[in-house]
N, C-alpha and C positions, 0 to 999 in steps of 0.2 A: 259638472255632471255628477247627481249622484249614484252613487257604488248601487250595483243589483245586489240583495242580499244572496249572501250562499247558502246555498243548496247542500254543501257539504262543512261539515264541523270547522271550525278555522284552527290550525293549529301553527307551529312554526313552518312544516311542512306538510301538504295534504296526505292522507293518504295513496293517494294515487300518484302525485311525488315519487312516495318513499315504495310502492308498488313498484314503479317503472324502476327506480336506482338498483332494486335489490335485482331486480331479473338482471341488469346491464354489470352490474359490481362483479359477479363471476363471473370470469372470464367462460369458462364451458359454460354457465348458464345462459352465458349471451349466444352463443355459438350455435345452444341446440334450438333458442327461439329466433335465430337469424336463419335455419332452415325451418322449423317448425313454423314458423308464421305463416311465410310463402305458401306452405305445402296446405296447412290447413284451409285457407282461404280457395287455394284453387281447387281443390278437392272439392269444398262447398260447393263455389262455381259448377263443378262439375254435375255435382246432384243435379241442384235445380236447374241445370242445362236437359241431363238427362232423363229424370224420373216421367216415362208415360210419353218418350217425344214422338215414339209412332204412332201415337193417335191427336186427330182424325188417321185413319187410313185411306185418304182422300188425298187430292192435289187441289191446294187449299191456295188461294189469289194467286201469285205468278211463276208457283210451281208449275202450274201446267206446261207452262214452257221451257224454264232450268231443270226440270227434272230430266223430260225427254228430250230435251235437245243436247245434254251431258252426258246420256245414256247413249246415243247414237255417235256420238262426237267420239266418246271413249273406245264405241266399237270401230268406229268407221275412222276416226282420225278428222271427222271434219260433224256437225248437226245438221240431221237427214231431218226433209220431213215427214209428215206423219198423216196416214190417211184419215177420214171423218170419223168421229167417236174414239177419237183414241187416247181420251181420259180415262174411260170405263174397260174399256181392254185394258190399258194399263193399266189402272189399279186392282181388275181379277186378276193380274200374273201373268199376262201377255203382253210379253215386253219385247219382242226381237219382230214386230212387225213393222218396223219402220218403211220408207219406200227407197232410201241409199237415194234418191235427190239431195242437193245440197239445200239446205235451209237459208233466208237471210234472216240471221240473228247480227243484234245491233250491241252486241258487249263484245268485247273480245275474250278468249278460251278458258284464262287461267284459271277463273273460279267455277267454270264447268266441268274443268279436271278434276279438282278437289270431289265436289259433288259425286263424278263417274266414279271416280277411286272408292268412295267409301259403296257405293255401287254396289261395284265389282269384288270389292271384301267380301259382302256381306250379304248379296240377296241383290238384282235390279226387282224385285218384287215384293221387297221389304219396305215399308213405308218410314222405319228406324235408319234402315241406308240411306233411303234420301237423304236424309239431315242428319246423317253420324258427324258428316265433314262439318257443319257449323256447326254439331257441339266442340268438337274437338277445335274449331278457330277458336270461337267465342270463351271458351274455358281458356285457351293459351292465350288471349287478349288481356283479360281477367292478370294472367302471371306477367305478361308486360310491362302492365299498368304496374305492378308492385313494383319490378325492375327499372322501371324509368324511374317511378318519385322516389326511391331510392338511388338513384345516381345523381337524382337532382341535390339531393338533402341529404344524405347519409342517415338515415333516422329510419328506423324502424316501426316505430309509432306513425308514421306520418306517410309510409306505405301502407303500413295494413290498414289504415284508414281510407288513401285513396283507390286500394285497388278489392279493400271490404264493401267498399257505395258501389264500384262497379261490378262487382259481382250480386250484388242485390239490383243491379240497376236495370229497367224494364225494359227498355230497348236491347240492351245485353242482353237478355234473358231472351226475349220473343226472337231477334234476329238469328237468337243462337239454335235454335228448335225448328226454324221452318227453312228449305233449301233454295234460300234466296240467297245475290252476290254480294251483300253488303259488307256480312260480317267478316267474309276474307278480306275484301276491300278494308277494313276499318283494323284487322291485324295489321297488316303491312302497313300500314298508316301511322301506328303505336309504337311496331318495330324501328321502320325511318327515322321515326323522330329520337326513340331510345340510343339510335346508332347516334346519330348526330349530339346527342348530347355527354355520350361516351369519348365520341370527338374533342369537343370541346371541352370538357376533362384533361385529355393529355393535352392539349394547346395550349393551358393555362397551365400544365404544370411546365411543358418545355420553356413557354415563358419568363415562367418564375426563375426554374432554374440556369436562364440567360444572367451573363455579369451583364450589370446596371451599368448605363450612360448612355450618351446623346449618339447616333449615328444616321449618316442619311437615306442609308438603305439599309432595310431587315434582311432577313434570311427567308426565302421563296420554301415550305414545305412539302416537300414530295411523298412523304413516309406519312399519311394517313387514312390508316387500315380503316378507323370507322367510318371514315367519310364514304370510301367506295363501298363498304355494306350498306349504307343509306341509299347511295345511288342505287343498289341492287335491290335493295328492298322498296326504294319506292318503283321502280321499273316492275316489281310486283303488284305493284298496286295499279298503276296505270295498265297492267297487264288485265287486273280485274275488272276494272271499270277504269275511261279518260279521266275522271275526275282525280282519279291519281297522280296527273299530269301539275293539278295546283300546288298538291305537297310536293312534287318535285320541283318547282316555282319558289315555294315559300321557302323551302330549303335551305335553295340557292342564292336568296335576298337573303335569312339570316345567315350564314356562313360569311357571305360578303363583308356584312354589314359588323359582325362580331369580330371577324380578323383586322378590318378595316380599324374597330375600337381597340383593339391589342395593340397594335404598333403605334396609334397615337399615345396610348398608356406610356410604352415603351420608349417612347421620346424618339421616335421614327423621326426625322426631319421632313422627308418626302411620304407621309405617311398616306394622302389618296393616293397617291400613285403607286405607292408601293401595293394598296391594297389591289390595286388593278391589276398587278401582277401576281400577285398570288389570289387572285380570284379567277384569273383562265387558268391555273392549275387546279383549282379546286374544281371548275368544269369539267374538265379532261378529266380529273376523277370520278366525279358524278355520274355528268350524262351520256361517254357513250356508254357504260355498262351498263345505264339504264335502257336504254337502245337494244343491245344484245339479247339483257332479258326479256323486254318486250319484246321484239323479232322472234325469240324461242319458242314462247308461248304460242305463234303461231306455227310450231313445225306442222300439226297435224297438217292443217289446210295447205303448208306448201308445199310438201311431198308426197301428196295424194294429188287425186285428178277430180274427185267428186265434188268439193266446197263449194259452192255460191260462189256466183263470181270466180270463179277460179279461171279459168279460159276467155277471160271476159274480153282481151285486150288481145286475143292471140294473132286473129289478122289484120291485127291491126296498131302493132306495137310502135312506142315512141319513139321517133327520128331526131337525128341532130344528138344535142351534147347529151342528151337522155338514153341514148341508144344504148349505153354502157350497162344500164341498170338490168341486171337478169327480165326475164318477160316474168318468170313467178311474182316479185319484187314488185313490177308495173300493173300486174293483176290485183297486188295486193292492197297497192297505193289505190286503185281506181275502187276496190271494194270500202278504202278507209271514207274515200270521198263521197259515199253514197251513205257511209254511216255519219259522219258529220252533216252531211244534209237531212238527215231523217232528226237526230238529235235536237238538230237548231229548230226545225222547222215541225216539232213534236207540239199541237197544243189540242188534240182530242180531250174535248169534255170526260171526266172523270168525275164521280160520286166523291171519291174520296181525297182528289188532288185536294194540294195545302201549296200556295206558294209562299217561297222561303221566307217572307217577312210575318208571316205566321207561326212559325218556327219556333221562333222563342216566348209567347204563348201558348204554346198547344194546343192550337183552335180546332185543327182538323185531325187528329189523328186517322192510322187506316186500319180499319177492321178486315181482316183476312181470312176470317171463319166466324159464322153465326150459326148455331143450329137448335133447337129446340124438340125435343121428344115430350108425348106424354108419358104417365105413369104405365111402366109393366114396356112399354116399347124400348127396343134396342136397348134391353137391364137398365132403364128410369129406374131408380127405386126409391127417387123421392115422391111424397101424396103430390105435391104441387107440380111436379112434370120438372125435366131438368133442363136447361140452358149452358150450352158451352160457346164459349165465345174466346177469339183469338185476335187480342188489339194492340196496335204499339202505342196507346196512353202509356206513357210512364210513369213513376213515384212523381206525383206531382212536387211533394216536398225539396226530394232528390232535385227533380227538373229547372224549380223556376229558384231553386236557391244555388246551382249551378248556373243558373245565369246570372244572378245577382251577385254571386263570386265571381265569375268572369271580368264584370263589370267592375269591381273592388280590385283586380288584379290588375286590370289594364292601368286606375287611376294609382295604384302602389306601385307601377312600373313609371310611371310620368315621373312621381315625386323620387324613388328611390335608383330607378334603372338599374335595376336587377335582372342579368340575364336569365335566369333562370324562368321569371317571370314572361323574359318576353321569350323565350320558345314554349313555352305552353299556349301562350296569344298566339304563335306563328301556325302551330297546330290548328287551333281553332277557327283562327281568320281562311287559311286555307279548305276548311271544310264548311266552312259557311259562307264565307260572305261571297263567290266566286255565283252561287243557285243565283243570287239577286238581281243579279244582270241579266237571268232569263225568266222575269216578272209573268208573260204570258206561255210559258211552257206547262207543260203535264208534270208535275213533279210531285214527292208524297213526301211526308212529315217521317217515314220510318230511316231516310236516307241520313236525317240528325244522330245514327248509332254511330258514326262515323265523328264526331263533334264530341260524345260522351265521354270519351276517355279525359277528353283536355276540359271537360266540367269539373268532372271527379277530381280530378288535379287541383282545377283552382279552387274547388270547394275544400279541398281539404290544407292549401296553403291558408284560405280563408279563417278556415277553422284553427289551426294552429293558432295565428293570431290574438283570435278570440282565447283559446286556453293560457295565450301568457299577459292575459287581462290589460285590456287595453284603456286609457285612458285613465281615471281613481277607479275600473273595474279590478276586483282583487282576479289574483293569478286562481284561486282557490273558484272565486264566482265562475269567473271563465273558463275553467275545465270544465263545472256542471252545467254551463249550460253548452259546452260540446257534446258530454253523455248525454243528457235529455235530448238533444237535436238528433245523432246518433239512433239510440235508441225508438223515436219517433219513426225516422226512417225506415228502420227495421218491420218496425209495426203493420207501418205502410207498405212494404213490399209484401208482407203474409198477407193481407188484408187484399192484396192486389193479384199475387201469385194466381190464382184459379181463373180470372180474367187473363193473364199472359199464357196461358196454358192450354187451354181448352178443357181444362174440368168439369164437371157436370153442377149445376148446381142452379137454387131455386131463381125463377125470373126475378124476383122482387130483390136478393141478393145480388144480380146483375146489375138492376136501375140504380142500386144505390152508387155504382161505379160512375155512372154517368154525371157527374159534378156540372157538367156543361151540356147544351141542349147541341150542341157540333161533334159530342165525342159518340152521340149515337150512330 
């Protein structure tokens, strides 16, 4: 292979080398860019989450439903519905009109709360409180992501890098600005995984520091604080949406499957079997707290009498060994069982539905607000009339070369089998490839903000590689063309930002967005 020439001066050591050495060589100087980093980047994140998020002052695609159905949820304890026209009452400021009937709504509460919460701060008449709460998720998502590829790699560099893409990253951005459930759903998603690899941290050091030699049974671990935050944290997730129920799945395969590889390391003699036994304690950890937290999230609905469903089973409660279960309990079972039938059996024609094998081309993206004024109308003050539009296209760059890292990471995990590698695949496989199995469902290309975080991850293991010049590429070639890739990206998100935002700006500036004839 011939060497790409450099981009940058060839010296013994690049500058950017002797850049990074000098920041790291002081010890305070590392200290103050080991919180300054973090801070800078989520700060950014924050901007571009928040600059301009209350406008539209509309209830912009399926806001119309999480707004108000979090509003009444948070007053009443359970989502009332809501008489005819009650977009436009609600968004003049007439917000306490609901009817206290119980709504059926098909998520379960958790991320209606968050929503109501920032609500209830700030204004139910504030179109900025709708979405205070997914700025403030999506920004904390943003500081995860640095948190995790830092526990994965120790490296500084290589956090601000993964959790710099994701705060430029479009799905992050748009999710985090309009009062839809994703973007809580995709925190706790970041979190789990972050617990879990905090986990396995200390399990590799208790490891280590075991005396070496042959024995036929290991030691059964009871004492693992991150494992139950994981369980707790994904029981948040599945709290916000089921789909959190795969990361609680995938979880539970990799913990199995990585303890299961310790004790053969270890010279376990009975090492499947051993692993089987310390994988029901690793349940017991996990799942039921996951259970509890789920179950909480429903108090509103259980100790109120209004919800959907609530009384649905009263005269007529289960007999036999089921008898046992409270009737609230059997109301609620029977309410889950109606939302599992609705979810399976969802395939309403949509404009914008993308099914998942889509996904990783961006074929369909969903536009969530379109609107155009002329000149002198609602402050237009461009001659050519202004277009504001609100789409999850993301950084194409960002997008399909985070898949093309994925893809580079899965085949570096075959050849190297590096755990590290494969819980970022665990991450990912759980928030993708689970949609595939419901080929003719309703389903939207915006639900992949949940995927994001484990792109940005392998795109930047990816990139690492590349800067330490792979193959006769010099380590020197291979940094520049990480800054140039970098850099591009950047470009590409300013270049994009006024499309994820609803900015006003000329039509013809708009079409040029449109790269593909499906992203209109």
């Amino acid at each position: 292979m011939t060497a790409v020439p450099s981009l940058i001066p060839s010296e013994e050591r690049t500058r950017l080398d002797r850049w990074r050495d000098s920041l790291l060589a002081d010890p305070r100087r590392g200290r103050l860019w080991r919180w300054l980093a973090p801070t800078l980047i989520t700060v950014f994140a924050f901007v571009l989450r928040m600059v301009n998020v209350g406008d539209p002052h509309q209830l912009i695609f399926d806001e119309t439903y999480y707004v108000k159905d979090s509003w009444s949820q948070w007053i009443l304890g359970f989502p009332s519905e809501w008489p005819g026209g009650a977009d436009e009452r609600f968004v003049a400021g007439d917000t306490n009109f609901f009817t206290g009937v119980g709504s059926y709504v098909v998520h379960p509460p958790l991320g209606r709360f968050f929503i109501g919460a920032g609500m209830a701060l700030f204004g139910s008449d504030s179109s900025t409180a709708w979405r205070i709460a997914a700025v403030v998720f999506g920004t904390a998502t943003v500081l995860l992501v640095y948190l995790f590829a830092k526990t994965l790699t120790g490296s500084l560099v290589f956090a601000s890098v993964a959790s710099g893409l994701m705060a430029i990253d479009g799905l992050g951005i748009v999710l985090s600005r309009v009062a839809l459930l994703d973007v809580f759903l995709t925190f706790f998603i970041v979190l789990a995984l972050w617990f879990v690899a905090l986990d396995r941290r200390a399990a590799l050091a208790r490891w280590a520091a075991r005396a070496p030699g042959e024995s036929t049974w290991g030691p059964v671990f009871w004492n693992r604080p991150w494992l139950l935050a994981a369980g707790i944290a994904a029981g948040a997730a599945t709290a916000v949406k089921w789909s959190g129920l795969y990361v609680l799945a995938g979880i539970g395969i990799y913990v199995v499957i990585t303890d299961a590889l310790a004790r053969r390391r270890a010279g376990i003699a009975q090492w499947p079997v051993d692993a089987v036994r310390q994988g029901l304690v690793s349940f017991v950890l996990i799942v039921p707290v996951a259970v509890v937290v789920y179950l909480a999230s429903w108090a509103g609905w259980l100790f109120t009498d209004g919800g959907y469903s609530r009384h649905a089973l009263d005269a007529s409660p289960a007999t036999g060994f089921w008898a046992w279960v409270p009737l609230p309990l059997q109301n609620l079972w029977a309410y889950h069982q109606s939302m599992y039938a609705f979810h399976v059996g969802l395939s309403t024609p949509h404009s914008y539905a993308s099914p998942a094998w889509q996904w990783p081309l961006m074929i369909r993206p969903t536009s969530m607000y379109w609107h155009q004024d002329d000149f002198g109308v609602n402050g237009c003050q461009l001659p050519s009339g202004c277009t504001e539009a609100i789409s999850s296209i993301d950084n194409p760059l960002l997008w399909w070369a985070g898949i093309a890292a994925s893809i580079y990471l899965l085949v570096r995990f075959v050849l190297v089998r590096d755990g590290r590698y494969a819980l970022v695949l665990t991450g990912l496989a759980a928030t993708y490839v689970p949609w595939l199995l419901y080929p003719e469902r309703t389903i939207f290309q915006f639900y992949t903000v949940a995927m994001a975080p484990f792109l940005v991850l392998a795109l930047a293991f990816a990139l690492r590689d590349l800067a330490r010049g792979p193959g006769s590429m010099t380590r020197a070639s291979g940094q520049a063309w990480v800054v140039v890739f970098l850099a591009v990206c950047v470009l590409l998100s300013a270049f994009w930002y006024p499309v994820w935002t609803g900015l006003p700006v000329p039509y013809e500036f708009w079409r040029l967005h449109n790269w593909l004839p499906t992203w209109i």
